[in-house]
PDB file of N, H, CA, C and O in Angstrom:
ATOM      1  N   UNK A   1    -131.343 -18.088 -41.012  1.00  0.00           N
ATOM      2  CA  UNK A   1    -130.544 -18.173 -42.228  1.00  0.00           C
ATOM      3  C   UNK A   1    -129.083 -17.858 -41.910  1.00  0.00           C
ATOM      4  O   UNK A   1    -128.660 -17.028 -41.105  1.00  0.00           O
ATOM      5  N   UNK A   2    -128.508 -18.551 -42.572  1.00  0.00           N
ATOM      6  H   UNK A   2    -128.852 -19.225 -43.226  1.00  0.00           H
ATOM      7  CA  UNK A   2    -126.953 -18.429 -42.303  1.00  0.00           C
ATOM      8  C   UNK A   2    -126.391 -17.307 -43.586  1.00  0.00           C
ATOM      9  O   UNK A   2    -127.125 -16.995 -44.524  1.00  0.00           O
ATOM     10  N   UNK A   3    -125.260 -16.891 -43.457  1.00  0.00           N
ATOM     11  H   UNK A   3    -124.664 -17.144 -42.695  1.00  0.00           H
ATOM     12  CA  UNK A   3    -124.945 -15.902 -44.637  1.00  0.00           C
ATOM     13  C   UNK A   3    -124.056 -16.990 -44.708  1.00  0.00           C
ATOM     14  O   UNK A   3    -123.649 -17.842 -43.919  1.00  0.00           O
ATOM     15  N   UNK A   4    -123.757 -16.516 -46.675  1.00  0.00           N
ATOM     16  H   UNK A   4    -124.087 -15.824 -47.316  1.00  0.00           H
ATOM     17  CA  UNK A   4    -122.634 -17.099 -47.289  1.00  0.00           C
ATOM     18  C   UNK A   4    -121.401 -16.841 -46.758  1.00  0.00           C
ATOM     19  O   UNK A   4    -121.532 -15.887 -45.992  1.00  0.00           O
ATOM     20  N   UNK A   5    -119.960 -17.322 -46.793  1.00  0.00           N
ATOM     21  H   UNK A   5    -119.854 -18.098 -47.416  1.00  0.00           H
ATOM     22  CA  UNK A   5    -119.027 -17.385 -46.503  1.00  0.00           C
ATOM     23  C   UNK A   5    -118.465 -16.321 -47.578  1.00  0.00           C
ATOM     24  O   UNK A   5    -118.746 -16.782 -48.684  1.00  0.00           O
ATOM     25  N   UNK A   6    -117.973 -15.426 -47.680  1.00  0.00           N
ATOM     26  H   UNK A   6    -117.745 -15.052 -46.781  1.00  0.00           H
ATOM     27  CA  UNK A   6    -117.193 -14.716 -48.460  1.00  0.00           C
ATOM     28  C   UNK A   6    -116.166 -15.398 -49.557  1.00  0.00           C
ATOM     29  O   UNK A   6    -115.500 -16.259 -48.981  1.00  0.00           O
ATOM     30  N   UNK A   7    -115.832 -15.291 -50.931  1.00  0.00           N
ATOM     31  H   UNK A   7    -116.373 -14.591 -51.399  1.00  0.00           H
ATOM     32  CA  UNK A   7    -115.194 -15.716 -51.135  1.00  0.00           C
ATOM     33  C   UNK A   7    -114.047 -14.343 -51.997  1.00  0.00           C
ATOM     34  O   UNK A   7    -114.159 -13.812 -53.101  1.00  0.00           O
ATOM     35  N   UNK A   8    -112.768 -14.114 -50.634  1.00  0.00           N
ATOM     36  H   UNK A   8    -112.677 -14.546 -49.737  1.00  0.00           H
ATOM     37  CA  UNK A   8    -111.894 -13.251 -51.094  1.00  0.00           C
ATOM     38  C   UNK A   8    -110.480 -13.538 -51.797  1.00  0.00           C
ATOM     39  O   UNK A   8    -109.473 -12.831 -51.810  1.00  0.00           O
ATOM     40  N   UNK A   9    -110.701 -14.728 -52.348  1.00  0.00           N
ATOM     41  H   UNK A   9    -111.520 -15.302 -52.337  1.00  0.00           H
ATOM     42  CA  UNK A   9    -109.540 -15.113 -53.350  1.00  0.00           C
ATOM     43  C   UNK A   9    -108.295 -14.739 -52.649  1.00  0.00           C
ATOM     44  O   UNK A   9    -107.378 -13.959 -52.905  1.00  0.00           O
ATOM     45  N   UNK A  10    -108.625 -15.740 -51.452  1.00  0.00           N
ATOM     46  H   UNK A  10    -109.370 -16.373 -51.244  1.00  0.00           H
ATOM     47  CA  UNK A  10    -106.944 -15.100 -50.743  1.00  0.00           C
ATOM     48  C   UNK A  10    -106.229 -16.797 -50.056  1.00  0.00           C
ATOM     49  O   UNK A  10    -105.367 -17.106 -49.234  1.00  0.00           O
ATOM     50  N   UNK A  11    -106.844 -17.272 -50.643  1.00  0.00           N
ATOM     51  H   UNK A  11    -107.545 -17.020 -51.311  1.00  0.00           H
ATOM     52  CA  UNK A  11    -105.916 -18.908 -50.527  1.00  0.00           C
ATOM     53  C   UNK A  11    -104.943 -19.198 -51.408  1.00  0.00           C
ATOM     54  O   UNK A  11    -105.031 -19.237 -52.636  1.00  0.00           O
ATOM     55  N   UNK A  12    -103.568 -19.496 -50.393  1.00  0.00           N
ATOM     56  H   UNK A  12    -103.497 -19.464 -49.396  1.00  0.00           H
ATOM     57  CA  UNK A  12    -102.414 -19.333 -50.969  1.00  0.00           C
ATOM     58  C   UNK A  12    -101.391 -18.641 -51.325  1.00  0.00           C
ATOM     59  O   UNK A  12    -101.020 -19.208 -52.353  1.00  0.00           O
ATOM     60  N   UNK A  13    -100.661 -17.731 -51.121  1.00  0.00           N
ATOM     61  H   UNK A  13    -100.963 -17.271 -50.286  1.00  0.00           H
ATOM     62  CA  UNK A  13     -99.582 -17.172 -51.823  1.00  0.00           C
ATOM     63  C   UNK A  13     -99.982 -15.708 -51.208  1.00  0.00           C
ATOM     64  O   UNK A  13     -99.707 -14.650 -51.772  1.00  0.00           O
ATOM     65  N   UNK A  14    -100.444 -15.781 -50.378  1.00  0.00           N
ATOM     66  H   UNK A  14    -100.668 -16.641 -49.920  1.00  0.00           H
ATOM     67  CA  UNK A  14    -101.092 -14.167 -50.072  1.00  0.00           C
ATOM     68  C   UNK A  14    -100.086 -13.260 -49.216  1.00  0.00           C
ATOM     69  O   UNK A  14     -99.791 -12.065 -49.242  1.00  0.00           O
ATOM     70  N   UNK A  15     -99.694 -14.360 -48.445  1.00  0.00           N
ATOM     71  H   UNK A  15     -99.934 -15.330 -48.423  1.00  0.00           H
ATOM     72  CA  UNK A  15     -97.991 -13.741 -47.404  1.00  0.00           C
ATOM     73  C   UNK A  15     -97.256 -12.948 -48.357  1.00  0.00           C
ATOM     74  O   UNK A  15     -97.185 -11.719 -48.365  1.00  0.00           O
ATOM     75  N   UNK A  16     -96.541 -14.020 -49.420  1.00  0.00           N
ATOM     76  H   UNK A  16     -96.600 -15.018 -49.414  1.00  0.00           H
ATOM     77  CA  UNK A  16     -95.772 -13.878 -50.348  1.00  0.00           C
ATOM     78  C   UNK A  16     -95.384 -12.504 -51.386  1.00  0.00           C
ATOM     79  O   UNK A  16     -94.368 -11.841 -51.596  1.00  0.00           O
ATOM     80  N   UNK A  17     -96.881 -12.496 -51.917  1.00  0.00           N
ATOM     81  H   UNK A  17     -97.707 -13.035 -51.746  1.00  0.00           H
ATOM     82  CA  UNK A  17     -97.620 -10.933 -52.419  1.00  0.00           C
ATOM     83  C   UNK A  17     -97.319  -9.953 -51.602  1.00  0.00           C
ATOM     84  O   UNK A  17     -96.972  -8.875 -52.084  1.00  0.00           O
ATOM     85  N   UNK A  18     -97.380 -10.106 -50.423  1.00  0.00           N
ATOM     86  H   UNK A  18     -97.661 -10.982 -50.032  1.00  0.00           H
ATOM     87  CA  UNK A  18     -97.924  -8.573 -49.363  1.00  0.00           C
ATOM     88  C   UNK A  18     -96.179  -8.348 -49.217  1.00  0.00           C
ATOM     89  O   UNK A  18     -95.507  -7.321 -49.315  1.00  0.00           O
ATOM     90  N   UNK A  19     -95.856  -9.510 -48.991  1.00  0.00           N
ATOM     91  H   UNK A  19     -96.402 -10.344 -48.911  1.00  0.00           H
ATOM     92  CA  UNK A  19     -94.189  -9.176 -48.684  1.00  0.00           C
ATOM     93  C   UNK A  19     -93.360  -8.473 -49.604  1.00  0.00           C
ATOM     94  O   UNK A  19     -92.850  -7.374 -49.389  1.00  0.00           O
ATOM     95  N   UNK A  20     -93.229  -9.260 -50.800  1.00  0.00           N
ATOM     96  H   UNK A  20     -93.643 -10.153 -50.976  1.00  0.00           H
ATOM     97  CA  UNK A  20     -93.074  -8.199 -52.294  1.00  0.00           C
ATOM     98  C   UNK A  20     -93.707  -7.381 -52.675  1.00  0.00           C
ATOM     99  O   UNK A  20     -93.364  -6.661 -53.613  1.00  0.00           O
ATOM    100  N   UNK A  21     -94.913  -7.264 -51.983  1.00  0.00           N
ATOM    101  H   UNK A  21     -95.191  -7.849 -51.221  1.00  0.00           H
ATOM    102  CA  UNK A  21     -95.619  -5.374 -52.464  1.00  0.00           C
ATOM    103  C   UNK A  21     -94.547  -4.383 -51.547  1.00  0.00           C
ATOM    104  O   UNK A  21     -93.876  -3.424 -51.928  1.00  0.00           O
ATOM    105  N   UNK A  22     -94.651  -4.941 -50.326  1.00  0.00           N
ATOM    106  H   UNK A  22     -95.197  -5.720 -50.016  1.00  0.00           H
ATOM    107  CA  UNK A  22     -93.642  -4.242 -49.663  1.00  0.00           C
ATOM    108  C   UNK A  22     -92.461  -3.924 -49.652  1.00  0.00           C
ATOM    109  O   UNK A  22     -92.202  -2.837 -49.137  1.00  0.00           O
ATOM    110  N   UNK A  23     -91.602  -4.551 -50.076  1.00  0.00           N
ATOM    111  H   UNK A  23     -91.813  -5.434 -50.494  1.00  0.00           H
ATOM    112  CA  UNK A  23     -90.236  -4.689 -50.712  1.00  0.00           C
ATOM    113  C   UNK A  23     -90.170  -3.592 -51.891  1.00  0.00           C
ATOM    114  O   UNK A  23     -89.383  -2.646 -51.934  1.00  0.00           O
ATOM    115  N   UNK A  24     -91.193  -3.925 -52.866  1.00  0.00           N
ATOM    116  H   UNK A  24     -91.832  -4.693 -52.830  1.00  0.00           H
ATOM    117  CA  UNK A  24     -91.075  -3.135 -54.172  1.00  0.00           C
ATOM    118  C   UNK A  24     -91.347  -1.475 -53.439  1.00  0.00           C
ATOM    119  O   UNK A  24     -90.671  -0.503 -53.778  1.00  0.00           O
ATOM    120  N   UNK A  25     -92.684  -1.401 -52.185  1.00  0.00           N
ATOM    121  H   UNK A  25     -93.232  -2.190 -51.910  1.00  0.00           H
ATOM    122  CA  UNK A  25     -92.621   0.104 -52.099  1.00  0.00           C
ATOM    123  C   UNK A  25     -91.102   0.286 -51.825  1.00  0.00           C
ATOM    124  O   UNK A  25     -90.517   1.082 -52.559  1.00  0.00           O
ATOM    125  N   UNK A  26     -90.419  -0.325 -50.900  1.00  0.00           N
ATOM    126  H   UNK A  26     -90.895  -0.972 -50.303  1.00  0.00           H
ATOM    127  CA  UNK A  26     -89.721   0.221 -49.863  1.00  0.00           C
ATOM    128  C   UNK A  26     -88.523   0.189 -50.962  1.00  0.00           C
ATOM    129  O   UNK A  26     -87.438  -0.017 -50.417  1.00  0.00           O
ATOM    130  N   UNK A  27     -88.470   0.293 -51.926  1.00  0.00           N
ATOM    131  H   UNK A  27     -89.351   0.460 -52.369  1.00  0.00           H
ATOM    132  CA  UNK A  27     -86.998   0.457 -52.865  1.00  0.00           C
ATOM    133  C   UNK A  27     -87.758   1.646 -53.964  1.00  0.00           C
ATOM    134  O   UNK A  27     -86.937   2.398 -54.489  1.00  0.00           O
ATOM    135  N   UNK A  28     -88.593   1.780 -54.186  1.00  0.00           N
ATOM    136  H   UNK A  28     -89.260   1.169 -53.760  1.00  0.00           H
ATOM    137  CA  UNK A  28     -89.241   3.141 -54.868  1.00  0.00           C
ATOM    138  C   UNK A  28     -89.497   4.390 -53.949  1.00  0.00           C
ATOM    139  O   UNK A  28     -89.809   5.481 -54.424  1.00  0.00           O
ATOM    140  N   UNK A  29     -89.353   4.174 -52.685  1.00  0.00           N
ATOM    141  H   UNK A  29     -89.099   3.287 -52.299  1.00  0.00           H
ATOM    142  CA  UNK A  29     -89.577   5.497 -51.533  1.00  0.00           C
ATOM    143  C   UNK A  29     -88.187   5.450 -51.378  1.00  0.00           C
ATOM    144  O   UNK A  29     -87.682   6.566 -51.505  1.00  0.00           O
ATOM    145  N   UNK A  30     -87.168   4.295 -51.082  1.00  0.00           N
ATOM    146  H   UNK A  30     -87.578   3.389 -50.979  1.00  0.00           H
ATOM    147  CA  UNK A  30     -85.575   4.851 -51.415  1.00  0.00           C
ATOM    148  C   UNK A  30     -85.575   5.594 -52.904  1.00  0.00           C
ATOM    149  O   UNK A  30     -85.419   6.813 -52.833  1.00  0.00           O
ATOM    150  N   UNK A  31     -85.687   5.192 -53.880  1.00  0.00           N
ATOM    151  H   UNK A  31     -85.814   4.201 -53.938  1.00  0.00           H
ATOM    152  CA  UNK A  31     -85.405   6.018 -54.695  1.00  0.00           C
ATOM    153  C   UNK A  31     -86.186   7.610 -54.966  1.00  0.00           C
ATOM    154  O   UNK A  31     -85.684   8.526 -55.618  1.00  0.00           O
ATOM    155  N   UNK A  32     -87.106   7.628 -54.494  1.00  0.00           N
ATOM    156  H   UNK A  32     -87.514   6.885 -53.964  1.00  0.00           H
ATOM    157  CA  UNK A  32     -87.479   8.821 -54.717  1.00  0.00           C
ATOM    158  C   UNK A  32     -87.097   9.693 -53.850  1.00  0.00           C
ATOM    159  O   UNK A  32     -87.155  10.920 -53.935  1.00  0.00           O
ATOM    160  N   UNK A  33     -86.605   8.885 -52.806  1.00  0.00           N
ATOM    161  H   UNK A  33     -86.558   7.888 -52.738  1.00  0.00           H
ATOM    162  CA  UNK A  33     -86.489  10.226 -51.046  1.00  0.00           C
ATOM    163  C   UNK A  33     -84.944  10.089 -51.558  1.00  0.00           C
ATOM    164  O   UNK A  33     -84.442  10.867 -50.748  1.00  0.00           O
ATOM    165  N   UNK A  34     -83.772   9.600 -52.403  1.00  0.00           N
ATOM    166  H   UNK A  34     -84.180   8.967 -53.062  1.00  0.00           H
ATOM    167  CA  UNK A  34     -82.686   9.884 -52.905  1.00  0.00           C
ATOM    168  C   UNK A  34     -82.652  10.859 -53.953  1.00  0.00           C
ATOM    169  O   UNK A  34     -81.863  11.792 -53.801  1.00  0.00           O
ATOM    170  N   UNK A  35     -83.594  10.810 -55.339  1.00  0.00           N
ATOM    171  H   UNK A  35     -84.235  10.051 -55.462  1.00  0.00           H
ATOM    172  CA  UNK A  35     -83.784  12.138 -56.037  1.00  0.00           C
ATOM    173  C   UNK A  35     -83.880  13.369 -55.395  1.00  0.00           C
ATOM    174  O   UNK A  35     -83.303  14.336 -55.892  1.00  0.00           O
ATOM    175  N   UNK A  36     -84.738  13.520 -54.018  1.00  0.00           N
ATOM    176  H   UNK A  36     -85.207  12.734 -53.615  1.00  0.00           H
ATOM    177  CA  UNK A  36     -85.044  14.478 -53.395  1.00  0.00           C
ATOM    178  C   UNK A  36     -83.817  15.144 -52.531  1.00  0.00           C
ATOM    179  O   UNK A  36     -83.473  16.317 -52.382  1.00  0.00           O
ATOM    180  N   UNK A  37     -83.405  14.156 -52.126  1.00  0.00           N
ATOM    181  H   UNK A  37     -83.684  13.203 -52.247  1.00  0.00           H
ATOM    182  CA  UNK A  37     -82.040  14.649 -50.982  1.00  0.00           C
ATOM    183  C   UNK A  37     -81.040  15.007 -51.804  1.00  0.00           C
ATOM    184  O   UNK A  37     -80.395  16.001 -51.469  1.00  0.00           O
ATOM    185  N   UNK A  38     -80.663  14.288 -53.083  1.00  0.00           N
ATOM    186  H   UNK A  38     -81.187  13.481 -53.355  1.00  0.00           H
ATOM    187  CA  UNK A  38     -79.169  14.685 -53.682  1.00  0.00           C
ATOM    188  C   UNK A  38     -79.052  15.877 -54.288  1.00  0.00           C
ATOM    189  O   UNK A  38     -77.931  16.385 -54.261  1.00  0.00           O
ATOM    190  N   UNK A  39     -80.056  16.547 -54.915  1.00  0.00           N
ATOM    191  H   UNK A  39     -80.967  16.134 -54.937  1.00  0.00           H
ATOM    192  CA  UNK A  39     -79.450  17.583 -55.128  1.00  0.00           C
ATOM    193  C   UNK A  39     -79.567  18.662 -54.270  1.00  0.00           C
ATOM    194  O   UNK A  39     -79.116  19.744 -54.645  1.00  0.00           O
ATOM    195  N   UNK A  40     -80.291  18.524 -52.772  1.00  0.00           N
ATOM    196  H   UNK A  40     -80.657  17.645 -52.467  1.00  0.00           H
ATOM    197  CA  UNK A  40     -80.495  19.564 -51.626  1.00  0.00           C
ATOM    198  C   UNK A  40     -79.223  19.316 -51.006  1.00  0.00           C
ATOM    199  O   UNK A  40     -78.761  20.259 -50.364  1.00  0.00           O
ATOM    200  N   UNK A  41     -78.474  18.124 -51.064  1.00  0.00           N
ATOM    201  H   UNK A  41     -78.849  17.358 -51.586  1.00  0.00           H
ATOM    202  CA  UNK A  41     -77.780  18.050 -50.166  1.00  0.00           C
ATOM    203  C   UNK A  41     -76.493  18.592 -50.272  1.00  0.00           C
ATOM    204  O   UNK A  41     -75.556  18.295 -49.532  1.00  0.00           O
ATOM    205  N   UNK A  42     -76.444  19.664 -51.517  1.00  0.00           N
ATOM    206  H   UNK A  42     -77.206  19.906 -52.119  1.00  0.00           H
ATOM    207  CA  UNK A  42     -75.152  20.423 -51.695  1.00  0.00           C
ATOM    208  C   UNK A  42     -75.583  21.982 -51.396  1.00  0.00           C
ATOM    209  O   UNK A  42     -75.059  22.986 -51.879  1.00  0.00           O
ATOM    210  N   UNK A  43     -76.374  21.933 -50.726  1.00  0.00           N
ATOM    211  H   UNK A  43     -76.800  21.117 -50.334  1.00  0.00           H
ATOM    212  CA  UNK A  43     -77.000  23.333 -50.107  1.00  0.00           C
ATOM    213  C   UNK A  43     -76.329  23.211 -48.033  1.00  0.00           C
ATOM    214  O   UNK A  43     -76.711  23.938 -47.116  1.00  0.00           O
ATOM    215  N   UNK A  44     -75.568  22.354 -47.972  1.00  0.00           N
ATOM    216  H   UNK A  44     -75.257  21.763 -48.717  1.00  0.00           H
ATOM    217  CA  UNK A  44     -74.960  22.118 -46.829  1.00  0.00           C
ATOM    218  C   UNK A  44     -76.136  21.210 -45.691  1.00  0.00           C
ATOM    219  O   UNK A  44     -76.929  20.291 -45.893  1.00  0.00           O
ATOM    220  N   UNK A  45     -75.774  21.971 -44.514  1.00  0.00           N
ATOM    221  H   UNK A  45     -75.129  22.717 -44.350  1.00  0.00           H
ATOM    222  CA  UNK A  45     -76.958  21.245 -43.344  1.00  0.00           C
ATOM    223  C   UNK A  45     -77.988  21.996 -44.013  1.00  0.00           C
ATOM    224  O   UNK A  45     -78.913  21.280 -44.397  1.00  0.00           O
ATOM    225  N   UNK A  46     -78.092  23.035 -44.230  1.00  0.00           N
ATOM    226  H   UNK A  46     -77.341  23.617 -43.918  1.00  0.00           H
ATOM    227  CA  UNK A  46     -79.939  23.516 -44.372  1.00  0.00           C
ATOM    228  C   UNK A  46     -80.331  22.697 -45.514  1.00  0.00           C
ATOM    229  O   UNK A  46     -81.547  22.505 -45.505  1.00  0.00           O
ATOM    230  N   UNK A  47     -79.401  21.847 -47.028  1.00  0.00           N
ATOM    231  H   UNK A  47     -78.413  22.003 -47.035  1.00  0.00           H
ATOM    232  CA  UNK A  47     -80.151  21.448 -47.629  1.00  0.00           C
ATOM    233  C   UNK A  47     -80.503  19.921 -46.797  1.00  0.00           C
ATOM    234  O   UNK A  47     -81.421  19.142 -47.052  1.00  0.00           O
ATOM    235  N   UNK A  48     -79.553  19.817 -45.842  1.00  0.00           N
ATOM    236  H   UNK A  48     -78.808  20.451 -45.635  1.00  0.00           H
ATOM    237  CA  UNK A  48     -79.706  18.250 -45.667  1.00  0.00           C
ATOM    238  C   UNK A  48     -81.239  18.356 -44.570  1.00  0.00           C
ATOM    239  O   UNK A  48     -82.057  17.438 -44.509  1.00  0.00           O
ATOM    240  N   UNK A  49     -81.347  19.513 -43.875  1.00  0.00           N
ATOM    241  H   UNK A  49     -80.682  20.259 -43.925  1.00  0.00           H
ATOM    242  CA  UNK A  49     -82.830  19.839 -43.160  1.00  0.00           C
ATOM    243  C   UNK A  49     -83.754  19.877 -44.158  1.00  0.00           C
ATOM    244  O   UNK A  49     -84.717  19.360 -43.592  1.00  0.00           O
ATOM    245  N   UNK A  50     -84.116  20.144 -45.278  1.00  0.00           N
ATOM    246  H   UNK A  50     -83.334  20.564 -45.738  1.00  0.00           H
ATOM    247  CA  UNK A  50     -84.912  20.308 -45.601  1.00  0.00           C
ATOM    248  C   UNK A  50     -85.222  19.158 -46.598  1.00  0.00           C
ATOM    249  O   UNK A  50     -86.359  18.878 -46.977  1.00  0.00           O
ATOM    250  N   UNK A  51     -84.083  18.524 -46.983  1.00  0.00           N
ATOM    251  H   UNK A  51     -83.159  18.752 -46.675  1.00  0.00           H
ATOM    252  CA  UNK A  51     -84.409  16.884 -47.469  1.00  0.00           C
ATOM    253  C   UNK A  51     -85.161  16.172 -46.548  1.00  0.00           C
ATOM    254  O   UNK A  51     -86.348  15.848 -46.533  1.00  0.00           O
ATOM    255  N   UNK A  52     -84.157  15.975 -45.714  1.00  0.00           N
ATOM    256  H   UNK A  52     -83.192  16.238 -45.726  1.00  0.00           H
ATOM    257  CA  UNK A  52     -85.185  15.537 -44.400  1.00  0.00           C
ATOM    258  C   UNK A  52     -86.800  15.423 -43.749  1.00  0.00           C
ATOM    259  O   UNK A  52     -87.461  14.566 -43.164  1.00  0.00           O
ATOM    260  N   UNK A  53     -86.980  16.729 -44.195  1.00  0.00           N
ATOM    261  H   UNK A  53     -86.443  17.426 -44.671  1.00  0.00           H
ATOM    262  CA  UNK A  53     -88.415  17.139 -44.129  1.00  0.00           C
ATOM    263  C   UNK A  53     -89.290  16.472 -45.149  1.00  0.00           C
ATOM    264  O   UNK A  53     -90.197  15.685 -44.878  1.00  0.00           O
ATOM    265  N   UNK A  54     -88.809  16.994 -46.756  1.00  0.00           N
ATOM    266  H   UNK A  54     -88.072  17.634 -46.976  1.00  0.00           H
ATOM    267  CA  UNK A  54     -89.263  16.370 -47.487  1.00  0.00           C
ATOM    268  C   UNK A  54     -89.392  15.032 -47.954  1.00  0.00           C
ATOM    269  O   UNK A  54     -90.304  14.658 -48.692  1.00  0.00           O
ATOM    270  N   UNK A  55     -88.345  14.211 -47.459  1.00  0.00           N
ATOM    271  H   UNK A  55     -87.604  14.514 -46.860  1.00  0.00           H
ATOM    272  CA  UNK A  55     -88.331  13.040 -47.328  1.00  0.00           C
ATOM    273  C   UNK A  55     -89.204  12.056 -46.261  1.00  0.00           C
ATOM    274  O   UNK A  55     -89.476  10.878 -46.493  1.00  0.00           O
ATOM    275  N   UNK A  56     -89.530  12.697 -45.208  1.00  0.00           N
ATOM    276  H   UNK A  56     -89.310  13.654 -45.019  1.00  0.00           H
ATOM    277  CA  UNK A  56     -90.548  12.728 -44.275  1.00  0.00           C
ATOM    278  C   UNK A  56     -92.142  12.617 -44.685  1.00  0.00           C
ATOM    279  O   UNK A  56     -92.919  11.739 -44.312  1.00  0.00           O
ATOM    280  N   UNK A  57     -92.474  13.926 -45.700  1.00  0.00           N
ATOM    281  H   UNK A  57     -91.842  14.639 -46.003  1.00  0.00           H
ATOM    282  CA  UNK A  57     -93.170  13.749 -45.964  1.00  0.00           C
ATOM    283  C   UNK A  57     -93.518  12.969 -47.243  1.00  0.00           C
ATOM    284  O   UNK A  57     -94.703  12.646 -47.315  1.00  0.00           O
ATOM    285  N   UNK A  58     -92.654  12.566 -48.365  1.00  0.00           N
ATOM    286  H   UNK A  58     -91.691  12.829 -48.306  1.00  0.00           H
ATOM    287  CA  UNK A  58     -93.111  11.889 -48.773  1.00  0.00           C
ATOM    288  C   UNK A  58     -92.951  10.148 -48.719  1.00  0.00           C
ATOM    289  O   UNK A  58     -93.223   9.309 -49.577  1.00  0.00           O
ATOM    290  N   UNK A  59     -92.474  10.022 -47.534  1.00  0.00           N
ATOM    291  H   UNK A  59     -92.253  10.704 -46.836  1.00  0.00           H
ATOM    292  CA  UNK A  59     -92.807   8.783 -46.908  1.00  0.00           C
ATOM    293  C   UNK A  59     -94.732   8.432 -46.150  1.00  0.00           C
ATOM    294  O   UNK A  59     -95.524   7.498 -46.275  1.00  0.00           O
ATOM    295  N   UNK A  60     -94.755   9.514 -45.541  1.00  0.00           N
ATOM    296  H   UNK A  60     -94.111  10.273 -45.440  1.00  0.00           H
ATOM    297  CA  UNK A  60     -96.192   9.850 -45.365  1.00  0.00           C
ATOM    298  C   UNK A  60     -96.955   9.953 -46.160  1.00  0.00           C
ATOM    299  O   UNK A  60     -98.145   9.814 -45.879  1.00  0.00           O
ATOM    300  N   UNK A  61     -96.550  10.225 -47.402  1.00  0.00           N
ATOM    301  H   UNK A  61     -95.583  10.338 -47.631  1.00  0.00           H
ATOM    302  CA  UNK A  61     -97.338  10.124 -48.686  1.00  0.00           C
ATOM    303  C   UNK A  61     -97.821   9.089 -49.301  1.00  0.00           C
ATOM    304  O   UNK A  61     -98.444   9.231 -50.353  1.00  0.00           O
TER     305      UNK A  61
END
């Protein structure tokens, strides 16, 4: 017996999607790792270290 072929509704336009999912994260992790840094970053270098960090991690997030 042969198995069925899967059908994952991914004919067509699927590049397209993944590219603009990506785009949309990558301008919502700028904006959120900018909320995070601007107001640390008047705490001098230690706030700009510890943006850093946090910005780190919530890229990892």
């Amino acid at each position: 017996m042969k198995r069925p072929d899967p059908d994952l509704d991914t004919v067509g336009g699927t590049f397209d999607r993944r590219v603009g999912a990506v785009l949309v994260d990558l301008v919502l992790l700028a904006l959120v790792n900018g909320a995070v840094w601007a107001p640390l970053a008047v705490f001098g270098e230690a706030g700009s270290a510890s943006a850093s960090a946090l910005g780190t991690i919530t890229t990892f997030l």
